[in-house]
C-alpha positions as CSV (number, residue, x, y, z in Angstrom):
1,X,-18.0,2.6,-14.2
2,X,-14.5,0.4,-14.2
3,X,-13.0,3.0,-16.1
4,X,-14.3,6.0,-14.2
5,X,-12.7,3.6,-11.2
6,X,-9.3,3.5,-13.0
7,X,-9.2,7.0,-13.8
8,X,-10.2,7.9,-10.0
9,X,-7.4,5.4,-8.8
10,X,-4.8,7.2,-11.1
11,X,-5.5,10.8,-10.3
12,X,-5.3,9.7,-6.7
13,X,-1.7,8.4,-7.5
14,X,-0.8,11.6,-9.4
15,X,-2.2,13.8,-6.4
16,X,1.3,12.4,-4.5
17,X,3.7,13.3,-7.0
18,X,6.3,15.3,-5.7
19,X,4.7,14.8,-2.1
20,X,7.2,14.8,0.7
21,X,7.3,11.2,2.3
22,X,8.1,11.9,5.5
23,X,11.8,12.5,5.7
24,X,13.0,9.9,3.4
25,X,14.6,11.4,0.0
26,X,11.6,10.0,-2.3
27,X,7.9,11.3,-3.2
28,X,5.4,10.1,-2.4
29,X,4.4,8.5,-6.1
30,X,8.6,7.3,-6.3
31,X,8.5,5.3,-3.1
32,X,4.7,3.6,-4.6
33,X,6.6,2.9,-7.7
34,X,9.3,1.5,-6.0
35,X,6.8,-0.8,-3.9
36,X,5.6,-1.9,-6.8
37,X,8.2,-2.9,-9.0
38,X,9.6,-4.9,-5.6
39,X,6.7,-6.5,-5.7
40,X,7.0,-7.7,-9.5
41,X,10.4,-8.1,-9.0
42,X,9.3,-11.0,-6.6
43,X,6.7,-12.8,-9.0
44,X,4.0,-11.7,-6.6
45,X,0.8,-11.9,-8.3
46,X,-1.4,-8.9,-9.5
47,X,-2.9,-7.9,-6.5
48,X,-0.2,-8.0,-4.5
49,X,1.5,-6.0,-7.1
50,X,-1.8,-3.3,-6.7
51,X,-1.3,-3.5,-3.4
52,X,2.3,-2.4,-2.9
53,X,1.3,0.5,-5.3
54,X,-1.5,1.7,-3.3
55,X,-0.3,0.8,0.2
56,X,-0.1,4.5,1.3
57,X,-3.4,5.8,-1.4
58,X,-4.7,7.1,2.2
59,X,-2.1,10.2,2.5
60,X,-3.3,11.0,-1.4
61,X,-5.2,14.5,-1.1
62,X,-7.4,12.9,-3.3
63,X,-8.5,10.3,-1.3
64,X,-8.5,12.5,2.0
65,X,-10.6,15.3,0.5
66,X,-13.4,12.4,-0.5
67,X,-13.1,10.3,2.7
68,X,-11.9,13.0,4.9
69,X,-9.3,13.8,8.2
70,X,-12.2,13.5,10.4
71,X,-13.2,10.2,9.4
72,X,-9.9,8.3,12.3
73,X,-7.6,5.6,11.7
74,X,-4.6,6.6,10.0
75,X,-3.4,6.6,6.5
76,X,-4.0,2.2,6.2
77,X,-7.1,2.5,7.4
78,X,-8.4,5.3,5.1
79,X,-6.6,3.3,2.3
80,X,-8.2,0.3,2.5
81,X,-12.0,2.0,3.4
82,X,-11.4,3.5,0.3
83,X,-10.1,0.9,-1.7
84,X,-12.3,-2.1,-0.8
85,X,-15.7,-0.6,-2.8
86,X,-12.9,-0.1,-5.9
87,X,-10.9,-2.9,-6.1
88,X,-11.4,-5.7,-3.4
89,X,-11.1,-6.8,-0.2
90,X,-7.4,-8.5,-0.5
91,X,-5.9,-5.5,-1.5
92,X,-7.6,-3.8,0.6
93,X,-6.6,-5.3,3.7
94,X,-3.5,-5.6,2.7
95,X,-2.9,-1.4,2.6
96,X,-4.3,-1.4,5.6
97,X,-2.5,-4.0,7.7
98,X,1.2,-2.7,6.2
99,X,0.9,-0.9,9.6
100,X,0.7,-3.6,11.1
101,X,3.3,-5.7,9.5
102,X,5.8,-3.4,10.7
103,X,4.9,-4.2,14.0
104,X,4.9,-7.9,13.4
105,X,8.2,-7.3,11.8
106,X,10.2,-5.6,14.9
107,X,8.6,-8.2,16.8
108,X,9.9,-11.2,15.6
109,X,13.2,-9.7,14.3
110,X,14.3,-7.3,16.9
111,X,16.7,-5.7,14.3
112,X,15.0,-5.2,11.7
113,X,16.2,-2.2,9.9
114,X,13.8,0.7,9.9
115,X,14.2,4.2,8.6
116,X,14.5,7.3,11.5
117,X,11.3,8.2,10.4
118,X,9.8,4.5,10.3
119,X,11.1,4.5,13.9
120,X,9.2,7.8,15.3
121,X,6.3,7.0,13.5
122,X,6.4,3.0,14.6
123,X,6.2,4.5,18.5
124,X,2.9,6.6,17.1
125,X,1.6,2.6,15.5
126,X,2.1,0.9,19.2
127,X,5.8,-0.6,18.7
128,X,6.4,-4.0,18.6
129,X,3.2,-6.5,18.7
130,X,2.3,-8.5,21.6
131,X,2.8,-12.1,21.5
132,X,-0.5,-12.1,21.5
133,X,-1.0,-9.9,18.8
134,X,1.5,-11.7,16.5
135,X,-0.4,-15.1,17.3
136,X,-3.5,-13.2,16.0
137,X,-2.1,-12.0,13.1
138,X,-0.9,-15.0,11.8
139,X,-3.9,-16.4,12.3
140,X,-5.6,-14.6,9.1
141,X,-4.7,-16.0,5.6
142,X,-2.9,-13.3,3.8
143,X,-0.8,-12.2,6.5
144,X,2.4,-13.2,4.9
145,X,1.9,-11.6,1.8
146,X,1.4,-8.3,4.4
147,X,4.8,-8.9,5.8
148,X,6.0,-9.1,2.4
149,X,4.6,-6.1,1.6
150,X,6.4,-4.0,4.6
151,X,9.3,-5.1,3.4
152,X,9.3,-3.3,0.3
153,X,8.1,-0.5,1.8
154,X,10.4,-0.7,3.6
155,X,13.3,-1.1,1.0
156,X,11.2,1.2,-1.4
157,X,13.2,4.6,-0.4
158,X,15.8,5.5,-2.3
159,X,16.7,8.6,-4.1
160,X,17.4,8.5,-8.2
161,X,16.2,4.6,-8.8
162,X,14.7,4.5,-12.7
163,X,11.5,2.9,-12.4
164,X,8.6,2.2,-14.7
165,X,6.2,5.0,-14.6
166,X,2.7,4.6,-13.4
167,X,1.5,4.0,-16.6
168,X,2.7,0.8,-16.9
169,X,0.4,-0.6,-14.3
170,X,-2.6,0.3,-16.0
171,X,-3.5,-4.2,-17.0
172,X,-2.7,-4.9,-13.2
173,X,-5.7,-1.7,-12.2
174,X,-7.7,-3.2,-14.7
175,X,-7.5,-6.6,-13.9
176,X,-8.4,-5.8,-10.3
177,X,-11.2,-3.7,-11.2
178,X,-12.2,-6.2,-13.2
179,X,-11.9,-8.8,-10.7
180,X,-13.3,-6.6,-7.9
181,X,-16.8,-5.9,-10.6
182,X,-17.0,-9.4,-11.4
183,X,-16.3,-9.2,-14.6
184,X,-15.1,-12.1,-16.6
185,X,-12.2,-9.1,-19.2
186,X,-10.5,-6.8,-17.6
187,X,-11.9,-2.9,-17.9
188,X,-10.7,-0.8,-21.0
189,X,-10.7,2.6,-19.8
């Protein structure tokens, strides 16, 4: 079963290749690379590193045509009800609170720099959080590692980078798989 999981996880990361992202001048699969490799670039640990790969899993065609339009919430919401069975409630949670963060983020730092196309869709998420709202989030443990997460999304948009391919994430999905099954070695697919 883990390695039908990676497999499913991987074509849903190929279904965004060469997928528009909005209106910024990467793909879909380029900016989750980017994400990624932001997030290694940081030392973050493995699931944070999942994570900022499969932060936006919920605008795959994939995962919409198994969880469906119909089902609400947008694209961090269907992420993370479709990543929690597969590989945990951290990362999980963290795809779908990236949303979110962006909030938090233009809350506390009034110019932070967002994208033309962060900024129409940010009016779409609510704007900027609530005092309230910014209390609350910082009230639940991982929420910094959510923030950090938005940031490289954030910075994970630009055209012609070299990357590492998806490929190369293969022991971080099957060390969360692993985790996320509760086994003691990591999946070999």
């Amino acid at each position: 079963m883990p390695a039908d999981t990676l497999a499913e996880i991987l074509a849903a990361l190929e279904s965004v290749c060469d997928l528009p992202y909005d209106d910024e001048p990467v793909d879909q699969l380029q900016h989750a690379l980017q994400c990624a490799a932001l997030a290694c670039d940081a030392g973050s640990d493995c699931e944070v590193v999942v994570a900022a790969l499969l932060h936006d899993i919920g605008r795959s065609p994939v995962v919409l045509a198994e969880i469906g339009t119909h089902a609400g919430g947008g694209h961090g919401e269907i992420a993370a009800r479709w990543l929690a069975p597969r590989i945990g409630e951290r990362i999980a949670w963290l795809a779908r609170e990236h949303v979110a963060a962006k909030r938090y983020l233009v809350a506390v730092e009034p110019d932070y720099p967002l994208t033309p196309a962060s900024v129409r869709s940010l009016r779409v998420q609510g704007g900027a959080m609530t005092d309230a709202e910014v209390t609350t989030f910082r009230e639940h443990p991982w929420w910094r590692e959510a923030v950090a997460l938005r940031r490289w999304d954030d910075q994970g948009k630009r055209a012609g980078l070299r990357l590492p391919g998806l490929e190369s994430y293969r022991p971080q999905l099957r060390e969360v798989i692993g985790v996320a099954r509760g086994t003691s070695a990591a999946p070999r697919d």
